[in-house]
C-alpha positions as CSV (number, residue, x, y, z in Angstrom):
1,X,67.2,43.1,34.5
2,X,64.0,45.0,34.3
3,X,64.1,45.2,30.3
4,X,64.3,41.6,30.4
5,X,62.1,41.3,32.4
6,X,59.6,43.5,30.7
7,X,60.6,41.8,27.6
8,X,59.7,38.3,28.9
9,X,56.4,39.1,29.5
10,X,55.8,40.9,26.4
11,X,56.9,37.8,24.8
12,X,54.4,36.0,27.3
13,X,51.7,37.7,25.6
14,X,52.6,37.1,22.3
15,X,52.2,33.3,23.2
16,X,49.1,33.6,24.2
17,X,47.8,35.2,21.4
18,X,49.0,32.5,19.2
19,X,46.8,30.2,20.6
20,X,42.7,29.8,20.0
21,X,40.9,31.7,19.7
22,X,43.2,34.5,18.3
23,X,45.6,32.7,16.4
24,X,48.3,35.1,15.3
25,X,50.4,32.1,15.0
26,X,53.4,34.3,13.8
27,X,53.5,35.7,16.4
28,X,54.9,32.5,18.6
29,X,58.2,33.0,16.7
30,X,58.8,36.2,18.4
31,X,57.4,34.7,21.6
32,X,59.9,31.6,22.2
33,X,62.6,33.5,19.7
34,X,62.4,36.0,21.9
35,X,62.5,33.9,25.6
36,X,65.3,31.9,24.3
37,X,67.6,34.6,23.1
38,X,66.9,36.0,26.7
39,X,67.6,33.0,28.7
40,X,70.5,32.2,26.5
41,X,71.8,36.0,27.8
42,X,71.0,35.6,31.7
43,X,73.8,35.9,34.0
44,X,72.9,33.2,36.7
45,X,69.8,30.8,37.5
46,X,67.9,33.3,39.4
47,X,68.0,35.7,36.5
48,X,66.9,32.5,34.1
49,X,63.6,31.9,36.6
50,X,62.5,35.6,36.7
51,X,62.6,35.8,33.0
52,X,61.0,32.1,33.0
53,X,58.1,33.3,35.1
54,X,57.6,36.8,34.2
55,X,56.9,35.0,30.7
56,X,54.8,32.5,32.1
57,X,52.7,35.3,34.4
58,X,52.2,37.5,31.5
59,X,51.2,34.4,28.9
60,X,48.8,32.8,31.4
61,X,46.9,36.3,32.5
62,X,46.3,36.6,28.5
63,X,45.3,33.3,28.4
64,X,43.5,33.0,31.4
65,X,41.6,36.0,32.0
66,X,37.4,34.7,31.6
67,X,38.6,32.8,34.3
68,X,36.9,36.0,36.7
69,X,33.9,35.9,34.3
70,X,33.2,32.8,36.8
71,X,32.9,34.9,39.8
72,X,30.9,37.4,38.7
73,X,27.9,34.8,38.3
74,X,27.5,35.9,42.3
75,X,29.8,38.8,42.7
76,X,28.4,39.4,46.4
77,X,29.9,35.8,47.5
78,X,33.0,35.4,44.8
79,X,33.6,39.2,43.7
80,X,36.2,39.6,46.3
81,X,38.2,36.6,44.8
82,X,38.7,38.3,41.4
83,X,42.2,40.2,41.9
84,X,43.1,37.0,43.8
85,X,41.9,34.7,40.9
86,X,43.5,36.7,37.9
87,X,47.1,36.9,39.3
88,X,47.9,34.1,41.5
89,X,46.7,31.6,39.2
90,X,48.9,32.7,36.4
91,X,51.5,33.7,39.0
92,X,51.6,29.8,40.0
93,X,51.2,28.3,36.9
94,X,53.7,30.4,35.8
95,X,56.3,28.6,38.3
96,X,56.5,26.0,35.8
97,X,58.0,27.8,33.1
98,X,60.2,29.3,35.7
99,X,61.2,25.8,36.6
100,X,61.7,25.0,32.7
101,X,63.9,28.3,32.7
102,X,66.5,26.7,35.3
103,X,67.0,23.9,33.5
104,X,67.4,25.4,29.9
105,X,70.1,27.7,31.8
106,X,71.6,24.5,34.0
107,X,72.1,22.5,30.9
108,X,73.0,25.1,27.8
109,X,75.0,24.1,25.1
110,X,74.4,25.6,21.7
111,X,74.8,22.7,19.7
112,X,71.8,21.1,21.5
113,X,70.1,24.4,22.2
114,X,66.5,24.8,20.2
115,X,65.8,20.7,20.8
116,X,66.9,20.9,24.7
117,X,64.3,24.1,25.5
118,X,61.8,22.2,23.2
119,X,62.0,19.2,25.3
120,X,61.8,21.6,28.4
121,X,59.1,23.1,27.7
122,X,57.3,20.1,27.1
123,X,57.9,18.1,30.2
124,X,57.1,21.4,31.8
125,X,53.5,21.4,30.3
126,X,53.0,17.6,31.3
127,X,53.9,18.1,34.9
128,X,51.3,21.0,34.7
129,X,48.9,18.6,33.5
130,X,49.9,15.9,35.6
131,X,50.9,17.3,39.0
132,X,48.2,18.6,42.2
133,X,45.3,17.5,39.8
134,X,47.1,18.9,36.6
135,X,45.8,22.0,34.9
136,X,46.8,21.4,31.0
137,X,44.7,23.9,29.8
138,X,46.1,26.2,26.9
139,X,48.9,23.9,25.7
140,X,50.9,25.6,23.0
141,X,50.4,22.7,20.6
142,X,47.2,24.1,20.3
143,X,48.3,27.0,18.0
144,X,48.3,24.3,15.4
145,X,44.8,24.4,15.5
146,X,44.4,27.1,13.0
147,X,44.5,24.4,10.0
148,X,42.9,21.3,10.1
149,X,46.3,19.5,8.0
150,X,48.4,21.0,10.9
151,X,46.7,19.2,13.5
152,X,46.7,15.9,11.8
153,X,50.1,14.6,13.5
154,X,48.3,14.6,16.7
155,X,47.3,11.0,15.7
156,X,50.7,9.9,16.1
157,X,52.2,12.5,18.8
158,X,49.7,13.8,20.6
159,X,49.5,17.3,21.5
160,X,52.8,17.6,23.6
161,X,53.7,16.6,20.5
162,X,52.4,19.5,18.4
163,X,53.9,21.8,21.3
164,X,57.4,20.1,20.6
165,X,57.2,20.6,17.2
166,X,55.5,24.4,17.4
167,X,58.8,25.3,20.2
168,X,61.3,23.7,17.2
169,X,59.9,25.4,14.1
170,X,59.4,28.8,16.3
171,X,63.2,29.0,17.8
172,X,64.9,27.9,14.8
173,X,65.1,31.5,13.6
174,X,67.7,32.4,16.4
175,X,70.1,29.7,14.6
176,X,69.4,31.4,11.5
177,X,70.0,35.2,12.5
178,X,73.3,34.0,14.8
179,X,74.7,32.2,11.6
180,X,75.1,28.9,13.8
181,X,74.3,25.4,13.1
182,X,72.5,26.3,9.4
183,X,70.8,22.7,8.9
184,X,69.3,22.3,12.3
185,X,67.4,25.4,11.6
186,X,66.5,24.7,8.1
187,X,65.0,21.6,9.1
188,X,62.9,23.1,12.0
189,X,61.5,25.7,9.6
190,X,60.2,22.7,7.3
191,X,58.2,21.2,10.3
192,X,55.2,23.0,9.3
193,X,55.2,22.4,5.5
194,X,56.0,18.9,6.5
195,X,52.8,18.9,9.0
196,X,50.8,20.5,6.2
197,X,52.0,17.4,3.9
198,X,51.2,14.8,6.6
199,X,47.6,16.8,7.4
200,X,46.5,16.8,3.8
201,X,47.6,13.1,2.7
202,X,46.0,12.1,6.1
203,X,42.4,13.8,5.4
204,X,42.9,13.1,1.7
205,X,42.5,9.2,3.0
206,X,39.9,10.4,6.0
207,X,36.6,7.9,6.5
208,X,34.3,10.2,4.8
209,X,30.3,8.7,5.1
210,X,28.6,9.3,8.3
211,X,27.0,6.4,10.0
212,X,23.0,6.3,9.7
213,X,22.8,7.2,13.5
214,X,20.6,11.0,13.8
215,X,22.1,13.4,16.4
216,X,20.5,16.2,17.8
217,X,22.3,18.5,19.9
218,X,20.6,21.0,22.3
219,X,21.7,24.1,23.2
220,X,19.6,26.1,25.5
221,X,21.5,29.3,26.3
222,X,20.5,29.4,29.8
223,X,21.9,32.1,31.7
224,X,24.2,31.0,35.0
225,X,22.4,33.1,36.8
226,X,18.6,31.8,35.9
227,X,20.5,28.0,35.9
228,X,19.4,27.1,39.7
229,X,17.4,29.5,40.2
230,X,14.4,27.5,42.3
231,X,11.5,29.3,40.5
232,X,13.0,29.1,37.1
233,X,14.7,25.5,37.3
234,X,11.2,23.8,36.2
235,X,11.2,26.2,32.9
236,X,14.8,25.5,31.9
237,X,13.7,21.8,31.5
238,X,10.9,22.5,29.7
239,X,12.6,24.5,27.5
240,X,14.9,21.3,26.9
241,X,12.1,19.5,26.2
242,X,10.6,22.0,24.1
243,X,13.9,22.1,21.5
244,X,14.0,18.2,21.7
245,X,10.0,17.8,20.3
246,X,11.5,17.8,16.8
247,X,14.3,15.3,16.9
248,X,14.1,13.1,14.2
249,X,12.8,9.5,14.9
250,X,15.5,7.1,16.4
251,X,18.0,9.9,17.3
252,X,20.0,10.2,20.3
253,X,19.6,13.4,22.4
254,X,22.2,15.2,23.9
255,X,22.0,17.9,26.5
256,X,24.7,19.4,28.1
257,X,26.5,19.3,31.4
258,X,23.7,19.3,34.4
259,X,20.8,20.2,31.6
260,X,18.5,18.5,34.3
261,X,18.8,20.2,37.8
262,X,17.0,17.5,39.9
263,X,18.3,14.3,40.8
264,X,16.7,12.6,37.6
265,X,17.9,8.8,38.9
266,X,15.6,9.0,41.6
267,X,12.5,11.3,41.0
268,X,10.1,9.0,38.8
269,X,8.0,12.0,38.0
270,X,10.6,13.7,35.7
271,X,12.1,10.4,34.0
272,X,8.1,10.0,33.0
273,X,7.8,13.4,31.9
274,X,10.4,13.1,29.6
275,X,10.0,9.6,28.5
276,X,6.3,11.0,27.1
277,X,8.5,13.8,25.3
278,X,10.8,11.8,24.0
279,X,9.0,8.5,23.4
280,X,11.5,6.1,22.0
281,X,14.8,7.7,21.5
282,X,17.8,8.0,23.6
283,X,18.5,11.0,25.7
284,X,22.2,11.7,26.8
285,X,22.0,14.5,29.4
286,X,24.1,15.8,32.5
287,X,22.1,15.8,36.0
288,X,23.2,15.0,39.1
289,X,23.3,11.7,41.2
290,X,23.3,11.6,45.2
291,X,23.7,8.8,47.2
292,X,22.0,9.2,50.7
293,X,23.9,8.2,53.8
294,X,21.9,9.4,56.4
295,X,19.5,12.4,57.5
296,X,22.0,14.9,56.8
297,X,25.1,13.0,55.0
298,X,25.1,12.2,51.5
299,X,27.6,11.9,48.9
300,X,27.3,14.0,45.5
301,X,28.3,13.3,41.9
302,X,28.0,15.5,38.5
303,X,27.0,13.1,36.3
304,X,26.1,11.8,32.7
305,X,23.3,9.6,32.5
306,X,21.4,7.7,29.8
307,X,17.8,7.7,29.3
308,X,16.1,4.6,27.4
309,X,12.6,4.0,27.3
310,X,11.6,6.2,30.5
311,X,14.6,4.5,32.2
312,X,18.2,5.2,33.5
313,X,19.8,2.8,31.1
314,X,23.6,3.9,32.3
315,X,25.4,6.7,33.7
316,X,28.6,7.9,34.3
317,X,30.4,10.0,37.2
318,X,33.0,13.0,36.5
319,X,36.1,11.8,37.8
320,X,38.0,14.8,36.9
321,X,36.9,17.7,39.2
322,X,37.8,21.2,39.3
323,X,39.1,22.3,42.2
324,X,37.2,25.4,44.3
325,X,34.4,25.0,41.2
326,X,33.5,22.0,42.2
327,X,35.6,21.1,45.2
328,X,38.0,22.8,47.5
329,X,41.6,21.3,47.8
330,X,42.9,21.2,51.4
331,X,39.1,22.1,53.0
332,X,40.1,21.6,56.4
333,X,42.7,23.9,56.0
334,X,40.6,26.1,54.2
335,X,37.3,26.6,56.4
336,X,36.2,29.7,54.8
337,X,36.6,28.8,50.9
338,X,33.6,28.3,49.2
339,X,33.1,26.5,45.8
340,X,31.7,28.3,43.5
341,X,29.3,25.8,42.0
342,X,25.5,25.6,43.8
343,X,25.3,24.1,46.7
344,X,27.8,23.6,49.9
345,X,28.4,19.9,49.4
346,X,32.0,19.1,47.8
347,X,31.4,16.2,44.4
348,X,32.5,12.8,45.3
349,X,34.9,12.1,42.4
350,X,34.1,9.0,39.6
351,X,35.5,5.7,39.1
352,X,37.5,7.2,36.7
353,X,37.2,7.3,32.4
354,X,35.3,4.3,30.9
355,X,33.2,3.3,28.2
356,X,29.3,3.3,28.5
357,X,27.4,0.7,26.7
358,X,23.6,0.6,26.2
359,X,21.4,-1.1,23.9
360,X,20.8,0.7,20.1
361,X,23.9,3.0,20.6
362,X,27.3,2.6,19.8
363,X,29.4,2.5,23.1
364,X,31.1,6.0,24.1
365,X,33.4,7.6,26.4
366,X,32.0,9.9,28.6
367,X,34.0,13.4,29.6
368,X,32.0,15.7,31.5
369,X,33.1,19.5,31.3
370,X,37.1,19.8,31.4
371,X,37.7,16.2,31.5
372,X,38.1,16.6,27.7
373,X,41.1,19.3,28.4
374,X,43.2,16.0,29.7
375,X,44.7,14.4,26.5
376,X,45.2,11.3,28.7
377,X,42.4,10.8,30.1
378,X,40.6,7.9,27.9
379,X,40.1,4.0,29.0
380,X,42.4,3.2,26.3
381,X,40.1,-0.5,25.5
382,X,39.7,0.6,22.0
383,X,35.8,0.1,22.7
384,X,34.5,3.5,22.1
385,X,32.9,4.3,19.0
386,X,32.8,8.2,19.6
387,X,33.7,10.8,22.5
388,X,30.7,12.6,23.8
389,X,31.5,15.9,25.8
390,X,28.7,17.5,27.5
391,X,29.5,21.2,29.2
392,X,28.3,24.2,30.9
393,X,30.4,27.3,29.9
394,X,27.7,29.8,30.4
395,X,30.4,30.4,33.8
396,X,32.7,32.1,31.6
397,X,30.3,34.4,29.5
398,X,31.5,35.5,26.1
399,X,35.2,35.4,26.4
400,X,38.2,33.2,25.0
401,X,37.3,30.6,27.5
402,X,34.7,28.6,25.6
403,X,36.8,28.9,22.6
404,X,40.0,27.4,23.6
405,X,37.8,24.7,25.5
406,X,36.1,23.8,22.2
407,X,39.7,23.4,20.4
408,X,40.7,21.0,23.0
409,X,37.6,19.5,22.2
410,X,38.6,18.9,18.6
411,X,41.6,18.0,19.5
412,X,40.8,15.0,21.4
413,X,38.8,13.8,18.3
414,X,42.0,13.4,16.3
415,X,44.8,12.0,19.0
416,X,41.6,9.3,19.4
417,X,40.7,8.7,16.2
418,X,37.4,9.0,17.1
419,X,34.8,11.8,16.5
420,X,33.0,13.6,19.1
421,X,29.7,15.1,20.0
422,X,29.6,17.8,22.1
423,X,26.8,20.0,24.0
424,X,27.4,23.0,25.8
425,X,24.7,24.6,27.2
426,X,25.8,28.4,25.9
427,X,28.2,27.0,23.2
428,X,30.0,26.1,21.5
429,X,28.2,22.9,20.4
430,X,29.2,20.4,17.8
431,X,29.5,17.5,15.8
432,X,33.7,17.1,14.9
433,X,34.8,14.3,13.0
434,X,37.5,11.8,13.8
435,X,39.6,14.2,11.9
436,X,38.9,17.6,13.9
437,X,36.5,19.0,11.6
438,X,33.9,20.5,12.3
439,X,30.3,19.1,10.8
440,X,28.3,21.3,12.7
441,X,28.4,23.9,15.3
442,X,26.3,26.3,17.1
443,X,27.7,29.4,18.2
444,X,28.8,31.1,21.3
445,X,25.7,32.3,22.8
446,X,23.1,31.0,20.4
447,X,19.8,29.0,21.6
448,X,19.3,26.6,18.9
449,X,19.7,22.8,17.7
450,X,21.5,20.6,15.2
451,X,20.8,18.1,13.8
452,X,23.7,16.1,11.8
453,X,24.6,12.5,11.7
454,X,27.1,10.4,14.3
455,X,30.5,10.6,11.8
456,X,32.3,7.3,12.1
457,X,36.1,6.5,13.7
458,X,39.2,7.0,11.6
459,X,40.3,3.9,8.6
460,X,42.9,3.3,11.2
461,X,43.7,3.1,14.6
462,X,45.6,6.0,15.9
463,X,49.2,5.5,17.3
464,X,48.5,8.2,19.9
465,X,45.2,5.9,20.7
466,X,47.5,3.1,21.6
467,X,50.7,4.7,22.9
468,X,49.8,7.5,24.3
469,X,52.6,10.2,25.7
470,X,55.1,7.4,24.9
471,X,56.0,8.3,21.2
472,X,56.6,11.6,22.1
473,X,58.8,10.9,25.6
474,X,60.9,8.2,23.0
475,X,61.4,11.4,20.0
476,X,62.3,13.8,22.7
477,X,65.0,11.7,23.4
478,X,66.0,10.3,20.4
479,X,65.7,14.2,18.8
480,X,68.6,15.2,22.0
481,X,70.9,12.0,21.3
482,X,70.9,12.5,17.3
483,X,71.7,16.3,18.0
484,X,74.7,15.2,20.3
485,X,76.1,12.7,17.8
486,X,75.4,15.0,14.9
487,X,77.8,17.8,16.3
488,X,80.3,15.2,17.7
489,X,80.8,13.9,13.4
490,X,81.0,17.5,12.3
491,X,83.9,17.8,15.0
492,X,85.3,15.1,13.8
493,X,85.3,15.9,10.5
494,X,86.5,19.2,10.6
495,X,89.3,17.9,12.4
496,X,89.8,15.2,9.4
């Protein structure tokens, strides 16, 4: 039991590496050949969950490490939390795949096998994102990210999808090498040519002209440890306003998540400030919104707001918060828990996703930080010219982290349909097109601007737009009962 053990999570780390920003893709064919051959050999459930998790543990360590990098922004208040950080997160995210383990085991039968553990594994990655606030970061799907083509499907099926697909093509070697069940295997080896055929025909067809709308993206590189600092909070703005001076006339401005560090609603001296910077273009930029109860009670938001004219022309509240950064689950139970982001107050959560609407610009949905990690998470009206993600991921210094948050990024841009604008204060910032691509970007680390144009939404409404986690839920199912009734004819044929 140890070697499998040991072999599960060496497998766990080969997953991981086949996701963003490493992308040895081949590698996820030894990763989920490899779990399924042992899950096919356990004697007993137990056995099946301790190879389930010890895969999971090992894959979401690799995954997950920058995670610490967090914590060592104040290592005197948070450095204690490290050990605690980078092994029971994975080790209860990992419960999951345990969980999917069971079931593979519970329910075996090798003329089903390869499409029942891809359906597995995918309802065990949505209850991750869905369940105790969801945490749907790193989805395997995401290893199709190394092509633009291979992520084109997403339109239709969404990335559970492309994790589906990704656990097919990767298992159907087992068939192969056991000499069992010859054409389900050939076919799940042709997923990705087929992917590659549906990518290229799709962006051979894309919307190609930009719209006449200027961008300009600031990215200020501002240290997490300089970001609140009292005496250097005033500079950080005017460095802001220094890299938006040259923004071309009628452009909207974007700054990232929080880029204003004062409650900018309320404090008429910085909204005129930056309206004589600025003059008459639009400024997007994070800040923060209170709402004042009392003498010492008020309720706190990280927030999106819209500058017109030296006014707040509309703003938007981040629904989606992450727990201990911005909150802490269960506080009264945990009374000695701090959250790691500035400041003692827990953030009120938003109204939830919507679409903001002001005059001059085309409407937008808003996703603040890791809202853009939830592939659900959109107001589904069809309103929304574009997806604007402003972030702060100077937290997690320069390690996979920003990466794989920038890929989700780009993945949102083609299960909508729409493209997306995105500022991060350290990187990575861009302009992706309703396609995934990448117009412009600024690096990891990099102080800098760009300047592009707003690209416009696909020719055609995505399926995955309008349907959401639907079409893949209804494939799942139809893929299982097509498998049964395909090995009940050759039955019956052979007995013919």
């Amino acid at each position: 039991m140890r070697k499998n053990i040991l072999l599960a999570m060496l497998c766990g780390v080969c997953a991981a590496l086949a996701l963003p920003p490493f992308f040895y893709l081949p590698l996820a064919i030894i990763a989920f050949s490899g779990l399924y051959l042992l899950l096919t050999k356990a004697e007993n459930l137990k056995q099946s969950f301790w190879i389930g998790w010890s895969f999971g543990f090992a894959h979401h360590v690799v995954g997950l490490y920058w995670i610490s990098n967090a914590l060592l922004t104040d290592p005197a208040r948070f450095g204690w939390m490290i050990p605690f950080a980078i092994s029971l997160i994975p080790a209860a995210l990992a419960i999951y795949i345990g969980l999917v383990a069971v079931a593979f085991k519970r329910f075996f039968k090798p003329q089903i096998g390869i499409v029942l553990f891809a359906t597995l594994w995918v309802i065990g990655e949505w209850l991750r994102a869905h369940l105790f606030t969801g945490f749907p970061w790193n989805l395997i799907g995401y290893a199709w990210n190394i092509t633009d083509s291979t992520m084109q499907i997403a339109s239709v099926i969404g990335i559970y999808g492309l994790s589906y697909l990704l656990i097919l093509a990767a298992t159907a070697p087992v068939l192969l090498l056991q000499k069992k069940w010859a054409l389900p295997a050939i076919c799940s080896l042709l997923i990705p040519l087929c992917m590659l055929w549906f990518g290229a025909d799709r962006l051979q067809h894309a919307n190609q002209k930009n719209t006449t709308l200027p961008i300009h993206i600031v990215q200020a590189n501002i240290s997490q440890n300089h970001k609140w600092d009292e005496a250097r909070m005033a500079d950080g703005l005017m460095l802001y306003l220094k890299l938006s001076r040259r923004a071309p006339s009628g452009s909207v401005i974007v700054w990232p998540e929080t880029a204003v560090p004062y409650f900018l609603h309320e404090d008429e001296r910085i909204q005129k400030m930056i309206a004589q910077m600025i003059g008459s273009k639009t400024l997007i930029t994070g800040s923060l919104r209170i709402q004042r109860l009392g003498e010492d009670d008020f309720n706190l938001w990280n927030s999106l707001e819209v500058m017109q004219k030296g006014e707040i022309a509309g703003f938007y509240n981040k629904s989606r918060l992450v727990p201990f950064g911005e909150y802490v689950p269960l506080r009264a139970l945990l009374p000695f828990v701090e959250k790691i982001t500035h400041g003692s107050k827990d953030f009120s959560r938003g109204e939830g996703a919507t679409v903001t609407t002001v005059p001059e610009v085309p409407s937008f949905e808003p996703l603040i930080c890791y809202e853009v990690i939830y592939p659900d998470y959109s107001p589904k009206t069809g309103q929304a010219r574009w997806l604007i993600n402003v972030t702060n991921d100077a937290w997690f210094g320069l390690s996979s982290g920003p990466h794989q948050h920038f890929e989700m990024a780009r993945m949102r841009a083609v299960e909508q349909g729409l493209p997306i604008v995105r500022a991060a204060n350290t990187g990575i910032s861009g302009i992706v097109d309703a396609y995934g691509r990448v117009q412009l970007s600024l690096t990891l680390g990099e102080q800098g601007v760009i300047d592009g144009f707003l690209p416009p939404p696909s020719l055609k409404t995505t399926t995955y737009s309008l349907y959401g986690d639907l079409v893949i839920g209804l494939l799942m199912f139809v893929g299982i009962i097509l498998t049964i009734s395909f090995q009940k004819i050759n039955k019956l044929t052979k007995l013919d």
